[in-house]
GUKOL-143504 format. One line per field, with one value per residue (C-alpha): residue in three letters; y, x, z. Coordinates in steps of 0.001 Angstrom, whole numbers, plus 500000, padded with zeros to 6 digits. Example, Ala and Ser with C-alpha at 12.3 -4.5 7.8 and 13.67 -1.06 7.14 Angstrom:
# GUKOL-143504
aa <- c(ALA,SER)
north <- c(495500,498940)
east <- c(512300,513670)
up <- c(507800,507140)
# end
This chain:
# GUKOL-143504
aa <- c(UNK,UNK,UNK,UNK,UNK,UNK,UNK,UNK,UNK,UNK,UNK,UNK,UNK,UNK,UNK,UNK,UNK,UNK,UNK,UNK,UNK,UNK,UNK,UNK,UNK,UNK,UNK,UNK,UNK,UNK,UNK,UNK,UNK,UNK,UNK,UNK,UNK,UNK,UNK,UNK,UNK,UNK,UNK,UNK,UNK,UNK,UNK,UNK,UNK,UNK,UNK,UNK,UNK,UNK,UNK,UNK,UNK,UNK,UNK,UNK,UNK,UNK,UNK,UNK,UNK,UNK,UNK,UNK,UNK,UNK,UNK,UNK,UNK,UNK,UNK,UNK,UNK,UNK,UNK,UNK,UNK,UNK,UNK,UNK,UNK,UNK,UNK,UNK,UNK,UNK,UNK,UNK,UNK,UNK,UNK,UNK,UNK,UNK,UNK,UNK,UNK,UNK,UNK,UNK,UNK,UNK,UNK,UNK,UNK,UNK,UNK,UNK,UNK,UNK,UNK,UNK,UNK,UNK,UNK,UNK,UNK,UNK,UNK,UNK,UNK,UNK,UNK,UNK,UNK,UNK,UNK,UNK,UNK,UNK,UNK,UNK,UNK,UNK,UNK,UNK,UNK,UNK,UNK,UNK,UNK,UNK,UNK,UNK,UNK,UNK,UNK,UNK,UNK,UNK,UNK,UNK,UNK,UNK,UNK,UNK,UNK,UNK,UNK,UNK,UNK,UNK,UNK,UNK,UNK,UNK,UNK,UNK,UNK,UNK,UNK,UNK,UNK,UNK,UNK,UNK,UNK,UNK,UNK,UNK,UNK,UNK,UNK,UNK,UNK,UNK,UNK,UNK,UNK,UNK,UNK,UNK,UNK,UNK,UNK,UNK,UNK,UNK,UNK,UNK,UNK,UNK,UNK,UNK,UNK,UNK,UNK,UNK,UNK,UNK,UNK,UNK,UNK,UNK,UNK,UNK,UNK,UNK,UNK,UNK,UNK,UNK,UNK,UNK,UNK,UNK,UNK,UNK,UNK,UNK,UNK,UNK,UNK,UNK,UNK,UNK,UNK,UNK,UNK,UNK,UNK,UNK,UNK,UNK,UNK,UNK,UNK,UNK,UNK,UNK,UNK,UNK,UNK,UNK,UNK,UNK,UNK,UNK,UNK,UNK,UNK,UNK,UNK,UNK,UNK,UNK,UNK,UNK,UNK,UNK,UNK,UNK,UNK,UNK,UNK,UNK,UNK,UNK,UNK,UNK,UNK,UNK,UNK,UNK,UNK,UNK,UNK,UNK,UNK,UNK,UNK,UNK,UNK,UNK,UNK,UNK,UNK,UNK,UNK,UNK,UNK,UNK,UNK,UNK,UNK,UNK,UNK,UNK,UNK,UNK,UNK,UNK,UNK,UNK,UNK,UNK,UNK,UNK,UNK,UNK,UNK,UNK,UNK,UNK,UNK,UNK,UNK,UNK,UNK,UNK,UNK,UNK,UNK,UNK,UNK,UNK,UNK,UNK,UNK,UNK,UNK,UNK,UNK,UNK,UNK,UNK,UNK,UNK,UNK,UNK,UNK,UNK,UNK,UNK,UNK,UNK,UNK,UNK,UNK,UNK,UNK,UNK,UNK,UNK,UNK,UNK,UNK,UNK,UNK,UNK,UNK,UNK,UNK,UNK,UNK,UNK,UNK,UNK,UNK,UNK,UNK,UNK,UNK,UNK,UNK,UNK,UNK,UNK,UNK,UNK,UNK,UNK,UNK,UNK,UNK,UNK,UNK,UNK,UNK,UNK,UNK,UNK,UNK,UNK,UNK,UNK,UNK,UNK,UNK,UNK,UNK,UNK,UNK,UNK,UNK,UNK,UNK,UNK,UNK,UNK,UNK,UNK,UNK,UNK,UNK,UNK,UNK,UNK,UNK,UNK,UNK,UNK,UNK,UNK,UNK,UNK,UNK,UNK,UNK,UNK,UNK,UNK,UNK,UNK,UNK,UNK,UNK,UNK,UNK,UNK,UNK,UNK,UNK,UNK,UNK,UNK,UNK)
north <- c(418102,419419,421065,424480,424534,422903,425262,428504,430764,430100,433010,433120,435385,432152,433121,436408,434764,432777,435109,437439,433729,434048,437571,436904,433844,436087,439089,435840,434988,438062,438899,435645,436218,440011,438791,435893,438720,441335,438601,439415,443048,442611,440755,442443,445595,444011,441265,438420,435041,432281,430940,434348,434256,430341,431218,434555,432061,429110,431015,432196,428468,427175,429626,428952,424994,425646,427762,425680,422940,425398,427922,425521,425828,429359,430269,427968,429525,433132,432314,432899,436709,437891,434652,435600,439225,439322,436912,439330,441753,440485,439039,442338,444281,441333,441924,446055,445332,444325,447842,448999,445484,447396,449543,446459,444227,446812,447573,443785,442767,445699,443707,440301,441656,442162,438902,438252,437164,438886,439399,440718,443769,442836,439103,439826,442318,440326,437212,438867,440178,436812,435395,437717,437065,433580,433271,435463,433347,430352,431424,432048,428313,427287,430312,429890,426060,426559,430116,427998,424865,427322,429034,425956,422492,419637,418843,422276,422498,420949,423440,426291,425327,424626,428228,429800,427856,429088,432584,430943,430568,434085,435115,433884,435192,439206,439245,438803,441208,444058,443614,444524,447847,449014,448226,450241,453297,454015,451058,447679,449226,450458,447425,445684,448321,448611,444897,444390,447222,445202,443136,446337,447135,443621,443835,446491,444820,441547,443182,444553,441404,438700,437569,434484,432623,432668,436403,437038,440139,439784,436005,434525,431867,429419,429941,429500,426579,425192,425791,423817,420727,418603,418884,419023,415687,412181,410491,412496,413216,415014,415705,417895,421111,420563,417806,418941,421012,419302,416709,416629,414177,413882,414151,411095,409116,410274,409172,405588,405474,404430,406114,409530,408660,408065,411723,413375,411714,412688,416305,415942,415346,417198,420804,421798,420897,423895,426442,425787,426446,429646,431339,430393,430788,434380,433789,430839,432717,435288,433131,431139,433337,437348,437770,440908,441770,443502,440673,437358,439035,437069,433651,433217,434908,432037,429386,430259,430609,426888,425871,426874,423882,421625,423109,422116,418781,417640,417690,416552,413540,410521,411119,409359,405869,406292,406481,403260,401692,402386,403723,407234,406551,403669,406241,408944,407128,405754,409672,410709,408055,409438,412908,411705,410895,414527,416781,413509,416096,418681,416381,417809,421221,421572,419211,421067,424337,425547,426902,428740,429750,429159,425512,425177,427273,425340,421808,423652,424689,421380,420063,422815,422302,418623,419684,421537,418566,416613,418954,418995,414820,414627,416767,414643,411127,412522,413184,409594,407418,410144,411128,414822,415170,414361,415891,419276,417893,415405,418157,420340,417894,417009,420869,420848,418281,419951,422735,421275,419036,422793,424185,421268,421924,425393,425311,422595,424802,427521,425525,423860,426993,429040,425784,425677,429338,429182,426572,428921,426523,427602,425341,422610,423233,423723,420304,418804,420430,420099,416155,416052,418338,415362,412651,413426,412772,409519,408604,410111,408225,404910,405404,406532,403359,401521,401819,401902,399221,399752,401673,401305,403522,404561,403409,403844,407453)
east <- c(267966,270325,273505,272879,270224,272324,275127,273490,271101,267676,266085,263058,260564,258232,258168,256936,253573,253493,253653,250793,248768,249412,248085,245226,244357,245305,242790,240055,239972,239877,236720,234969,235900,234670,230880,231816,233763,231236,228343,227463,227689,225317,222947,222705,222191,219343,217659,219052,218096,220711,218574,218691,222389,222620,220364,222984,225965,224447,223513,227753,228141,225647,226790,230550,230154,227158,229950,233071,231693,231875,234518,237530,235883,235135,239162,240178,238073,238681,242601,244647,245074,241500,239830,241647,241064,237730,237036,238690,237108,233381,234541,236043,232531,230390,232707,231973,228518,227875,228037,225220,222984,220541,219197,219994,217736,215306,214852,214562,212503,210239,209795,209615,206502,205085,204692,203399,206855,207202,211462,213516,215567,218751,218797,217639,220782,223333,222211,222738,226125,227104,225874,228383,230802,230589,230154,233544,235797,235054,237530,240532,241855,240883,242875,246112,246588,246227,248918,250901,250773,251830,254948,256494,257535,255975,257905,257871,253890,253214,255735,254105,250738,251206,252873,249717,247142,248744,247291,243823,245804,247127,243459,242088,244940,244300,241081,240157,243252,241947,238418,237314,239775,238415,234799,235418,236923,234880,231964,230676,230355,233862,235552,233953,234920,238715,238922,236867,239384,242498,241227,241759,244924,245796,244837,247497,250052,248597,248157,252154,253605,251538,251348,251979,255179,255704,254991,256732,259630,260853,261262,264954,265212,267171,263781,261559,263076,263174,259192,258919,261308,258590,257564,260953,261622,261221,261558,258103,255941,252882,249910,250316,248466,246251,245473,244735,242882,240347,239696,237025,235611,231697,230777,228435,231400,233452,230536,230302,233645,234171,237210,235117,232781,235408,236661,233015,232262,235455,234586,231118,231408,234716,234297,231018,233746,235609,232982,231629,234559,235032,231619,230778,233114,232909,229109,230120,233089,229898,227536,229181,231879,230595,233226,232504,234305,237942,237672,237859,241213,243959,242185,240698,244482,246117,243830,244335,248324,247709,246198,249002,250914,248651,248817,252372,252606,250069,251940,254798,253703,252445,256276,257247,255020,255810,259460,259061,258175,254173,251833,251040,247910,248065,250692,248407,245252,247642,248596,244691,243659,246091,244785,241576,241757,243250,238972,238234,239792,236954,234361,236129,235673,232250,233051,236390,235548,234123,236863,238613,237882,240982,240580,237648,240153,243331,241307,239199,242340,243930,240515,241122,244816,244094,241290,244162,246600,243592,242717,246614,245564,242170,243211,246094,244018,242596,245758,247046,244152,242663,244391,245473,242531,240133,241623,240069,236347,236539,238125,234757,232462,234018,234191,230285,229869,231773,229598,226332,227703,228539,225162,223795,225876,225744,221335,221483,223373,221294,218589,219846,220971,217671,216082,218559,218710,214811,215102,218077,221448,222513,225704,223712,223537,226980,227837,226276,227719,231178,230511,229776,232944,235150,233705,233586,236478,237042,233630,234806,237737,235938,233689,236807,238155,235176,234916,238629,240539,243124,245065,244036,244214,242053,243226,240223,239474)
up <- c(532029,529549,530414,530014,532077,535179,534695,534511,536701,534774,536648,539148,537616,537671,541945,540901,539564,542248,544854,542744,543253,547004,547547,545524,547518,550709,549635,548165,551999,553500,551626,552655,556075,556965,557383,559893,561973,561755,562284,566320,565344,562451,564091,566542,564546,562571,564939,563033,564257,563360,560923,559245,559368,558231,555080,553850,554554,553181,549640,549446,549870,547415,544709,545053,544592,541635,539763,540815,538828,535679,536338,535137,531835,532046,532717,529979,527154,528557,529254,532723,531989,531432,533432,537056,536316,535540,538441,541254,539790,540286,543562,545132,543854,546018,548478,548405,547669,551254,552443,550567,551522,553229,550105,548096,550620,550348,546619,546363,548714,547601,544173,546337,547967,545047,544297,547454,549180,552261,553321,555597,553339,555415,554942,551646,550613,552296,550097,547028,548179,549070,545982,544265,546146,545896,542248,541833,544454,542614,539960,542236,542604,539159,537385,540487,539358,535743,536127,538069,535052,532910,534673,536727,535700,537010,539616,541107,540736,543996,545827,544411,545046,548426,549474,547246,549035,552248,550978,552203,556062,555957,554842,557873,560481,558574,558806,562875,563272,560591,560123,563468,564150,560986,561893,565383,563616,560573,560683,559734,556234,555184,556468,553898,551150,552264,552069,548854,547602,547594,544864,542727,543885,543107,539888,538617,539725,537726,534629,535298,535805,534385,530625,528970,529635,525935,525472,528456,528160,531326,530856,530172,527652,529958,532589,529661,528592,532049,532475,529293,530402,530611,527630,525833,527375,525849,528965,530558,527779,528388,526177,523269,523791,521090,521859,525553,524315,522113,524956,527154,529433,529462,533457,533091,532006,535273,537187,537076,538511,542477,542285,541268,544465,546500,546414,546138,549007,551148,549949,550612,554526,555006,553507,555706,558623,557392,556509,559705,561611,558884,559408,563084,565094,565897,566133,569032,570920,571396,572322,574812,575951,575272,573322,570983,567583,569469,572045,569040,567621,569545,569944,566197,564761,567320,565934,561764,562642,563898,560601,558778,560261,559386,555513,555441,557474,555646,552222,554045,555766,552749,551898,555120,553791,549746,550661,552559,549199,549224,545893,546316,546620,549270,551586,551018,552124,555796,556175,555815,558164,561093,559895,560455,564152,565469,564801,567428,569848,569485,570954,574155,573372,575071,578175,578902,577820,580900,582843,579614,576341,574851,575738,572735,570857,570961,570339,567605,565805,566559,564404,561317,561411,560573,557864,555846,556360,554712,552253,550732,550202,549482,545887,544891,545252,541949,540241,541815,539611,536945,533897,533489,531162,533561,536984,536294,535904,538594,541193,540280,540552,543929,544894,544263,546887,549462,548802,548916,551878,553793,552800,554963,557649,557850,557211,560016,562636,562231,563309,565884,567189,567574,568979,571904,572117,572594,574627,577051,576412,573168,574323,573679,569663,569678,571546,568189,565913,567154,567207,563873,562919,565041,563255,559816,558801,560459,558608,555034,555146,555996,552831,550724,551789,551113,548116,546691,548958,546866,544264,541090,537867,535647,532411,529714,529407)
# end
């Protein structure tokens, strides 16, 4: 780095974007997670079976991995400024939108039956909300990593992704805290309308603060130049951005790699893990314990504050094996296998959860906690053996998996659950599922494994 720049305060506005990246991510969760808080209320309210529920959580999921295959794309031709804005603001209306589900349920399932489809208006409305929702939230990471390319140097990129991503953490620790005092004071319906609001207050402050680094006023020269070190020097060149820009790689081409497989896979059976844990849990502290909406606050807000451990562990820990001299990849893949034995610990949940609920709850979070930690790897094994050019398709094509892969999972404990709720030991449903949630990683990282030993680089793109 050139002298100047060691010498001299080169400014922090760069942590100004970054911390707009967190709050976004913060109020992105928040939205996502009013539904799963709300869910005992709700169906109670409207005689939801947990199929019913499965199917409006299931068509959030399917939607966000359909357009996180395309939404990279989207932000790219749109641009940061106008891409992240116009995505909050489609996700905060999906997120309002649930309020009025009911008349939306029933004006469509009115046209529905008159093509002979016969609906329930509820499931039907909160469907379309989610779909909303879901097709907006897809744009939040995609438009955070490519702000975040733009106004930090590469060596400061991983840093500031990690303390936006914690945004999703935070998300999850508000919500069981907020959503269900506002529920209790003013209804099921403005809690989602106060939440879904904040993506509007958000959005002044973006267009305040946020414009190119380039166009930047409130910019110094000596941070500018810093952002741009990379690319200023010899010894790290990157890709011009024209050139960037006029390169894509087909999909088909990415796919008859291992090394693609290797990650869609390890999204594939991992991510459902997560939504699962995301969208069910209030439903199976009810369930099993009676606990209603004021009741989940503590135990869910002490089980989110325990993911946020795992968020930053996990980035921490493959340093411990590429300082001893391994590839990134190879320490990486020795971290996620350790990872990958902690979710055996909720195949207890169920046996020792008798005599406490906050037994399930501690060996649940110990399970999400290690999700994160695996989450902040499973990413970077693409950067480790793809070529920048390629990272952003590969990542979506991956993200669809995990999507599809939580649409099963979610669609399968639905089922499950009415069966053994028919059958009088719901508990039983829930014994499954959580076996499932303790094994998959130890399977994902097996087939990872499987089929790339070891490192290698992709060299011909």
């Amino acid at each position: 780095m050139n002298e100047t720049l060691t010498t001299k305060s080169i400014g922090r506005y760069r942590w100004t974007i970054c911390s707009l990246l967190f709050v976004a991510t913060t109020i992105n969760y928040l939205d996502r997670q009013v539904l799963s808080l709300l869910a005992p209320k709700l169906s109670e309210e409207f005689h939801w079976s947990e199929t019913d529920y499965a199917n409006i959580t299931a068509v959030f999921q399917f939607i966000y991995a359909l357009s996180m295959l395309f939404a990279g794309r989207i932000i790219d031709r749109l641009g940061t400024k106008w891409g992240y804005a116009i995505a909050i603001v489609i996700w905060s209306l999906g997120a309002i939108l649930h309020a009025e589900s009911v008349a939306v349920g029933e004006a469509a399932s009115g046209i529905l039956a008159a093509v002979g489809i016969i609906a329930v208006p509820s499931v039907v409305g909160f469907m379309i909300s989610r779909a909303v929702l879901g097709f907006g939230e897809a744009g939040n990471f995609p438009a955070a990593i490519k702000a975040t390319a733009e106004y930090f140097p590469k060596k400061e990129r991983a840093l500031a992704t990690g303390i936006f991503n914690s945004g999703a953490n935070v998300g999850a620790i508000l919500a069981p805290i907020s959503v269900p005092i506002i529920a209790e004071l003013w209804g099921w319906g403005m809690a989602f309308i106060l939440v879904g609001a904040a993506g509007f207050l958000w959005l002044f402050f973006w267009f305040i603060f946020y414009e190119k680094p380039e166009k930047q006023k409130w910019l110094s020269a000596a941070e500018f130049e810093y952002i741009n070190y990379d690319i200023n020097n010899v010894e790290d060149p990157v890709v011009p951005k024209h050139e960037a820009a006029t390169v894509k790689v087909p999909w088909f081409k990415l796919l008859s790699y291992r090394q693609t497989w290797a990650f869609v896979f390890g999204k594939f059976m991992t991510d459902g893990v997560w939504w699962f844990f995301l969208f069910w849990l209030p439903k199976y502290l009810d369930a099993q314990y009676g606990m209603k909406s004021i009741e989940i606050q503590l135990p869910l807000t002490v089980l989110y504050t325990m993911t946020m451990f795992g968020s930053i562990g996990g980035g921490w820990f493959p340093m411990y094996y590429i300082n001893k001299g391994y590839s990134p990849y190879d320490g990486r893949m020795r971290a996620m296998f350790i990872i990958a034995l902690f979710p055996l610990l909720v195949l207890l949940a169920q046996p020792l959860g008798e005599s406490s609920f906050w037994i399930p709850v501690v060996l649940i979070g110990i399970g999400a906690s290690a999700h994160q930690a695996w989450s902040a790897n499973i990413f970077t094994t693409v950067s480790d053996m793809f070529p920048k050019k390629a990272i952003g398709s590969v990542i979506g094509i991956g993200g669809m998996a995990g999507g599809i892969g939580g649409v099963i999972v979610t669609k399968t404990g639905g089922a499950l659950f009415d069966h053994y709720k028919a059958l009088g030991h719901i508990e039983t449903g829930y014994t499954i599922m959580f076996a499932f949630c303790g094994l998959a990683y130890i399977i994902a990282w097996l087939g990872m494994k499987s089929l790339v030993p070891t490192y290698k680089q992709i060299t011909d793109l």
